[in-house]
C-alpha positions in Angstrom: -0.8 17.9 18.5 3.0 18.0 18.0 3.2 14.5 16.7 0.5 15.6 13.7 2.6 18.3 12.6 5.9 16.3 13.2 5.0 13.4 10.7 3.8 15.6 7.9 7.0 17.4 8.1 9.0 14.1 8.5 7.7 13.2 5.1 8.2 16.2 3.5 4.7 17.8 2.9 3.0 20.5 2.6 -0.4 20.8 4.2 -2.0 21.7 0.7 0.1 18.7 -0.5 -1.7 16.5 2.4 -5.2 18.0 1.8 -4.2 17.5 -1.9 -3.8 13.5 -0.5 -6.6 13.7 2.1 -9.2 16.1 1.1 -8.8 17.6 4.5 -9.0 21.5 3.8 -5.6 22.9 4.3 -7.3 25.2 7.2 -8.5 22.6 9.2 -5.1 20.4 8.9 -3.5 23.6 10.7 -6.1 23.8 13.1 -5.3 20.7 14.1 -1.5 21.0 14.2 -1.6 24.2 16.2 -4.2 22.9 18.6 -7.1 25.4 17.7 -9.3 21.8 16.4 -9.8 18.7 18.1 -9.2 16.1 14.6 -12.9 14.6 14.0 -12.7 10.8 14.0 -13.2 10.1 10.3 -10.0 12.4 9.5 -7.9 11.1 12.3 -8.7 7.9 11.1 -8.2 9.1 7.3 -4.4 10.3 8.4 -3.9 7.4 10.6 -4.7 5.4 7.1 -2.5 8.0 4.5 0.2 7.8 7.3 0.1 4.4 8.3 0.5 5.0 11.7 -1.7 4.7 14.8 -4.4 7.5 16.0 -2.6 7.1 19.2 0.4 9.0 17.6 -1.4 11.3 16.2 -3.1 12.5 19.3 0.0 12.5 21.2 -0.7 9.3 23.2 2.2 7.8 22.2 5.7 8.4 20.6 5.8 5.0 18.6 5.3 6.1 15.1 4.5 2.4 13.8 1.3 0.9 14.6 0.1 -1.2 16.7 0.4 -4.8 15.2 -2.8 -6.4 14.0 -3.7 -10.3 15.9 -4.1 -12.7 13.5 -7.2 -13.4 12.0 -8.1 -10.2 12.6 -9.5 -8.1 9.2 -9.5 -4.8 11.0 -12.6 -4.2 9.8 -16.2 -3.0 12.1 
């Protein structure tokens, strides 16, 4: 999960600094960055939030840091 690691250190944090933001233990964040872990939805959806970027990026699926743009009258929500 290059792009997981790559945007942490793009904005200049540490992983204890991002559990410190995320409550994700600092163990499982380098799990996930070397590969070891597959990110469970709720915290690749908690990064995709404290990123603001899409899960797509995160998982690799994409290069395109931004988001996806949300359709109007759209909340987001389920």
């Amino acid at each position: 999960m290059k792009n997981l690691k790559k945007i942490r250190v793009l904005r200049d944090l540490t992983q204890i600094q991002l559990q410190m933001e995320t409550g994700i233990n600092q163990s499982i964040l380098s799990k996930y960055e070397t590969g070891e872990y597959t990110p469970t939805t709720e915290n690749l959806l908690t990064l995709a939030a404290f990123y603001k970027t899409s899960v797509d990026f995160l998982l690799d699926l994409t290069d395109e840091e931004k988001p996806y743009p949300r359709k109007k009258g759209t909340d987001g929500g389920a």
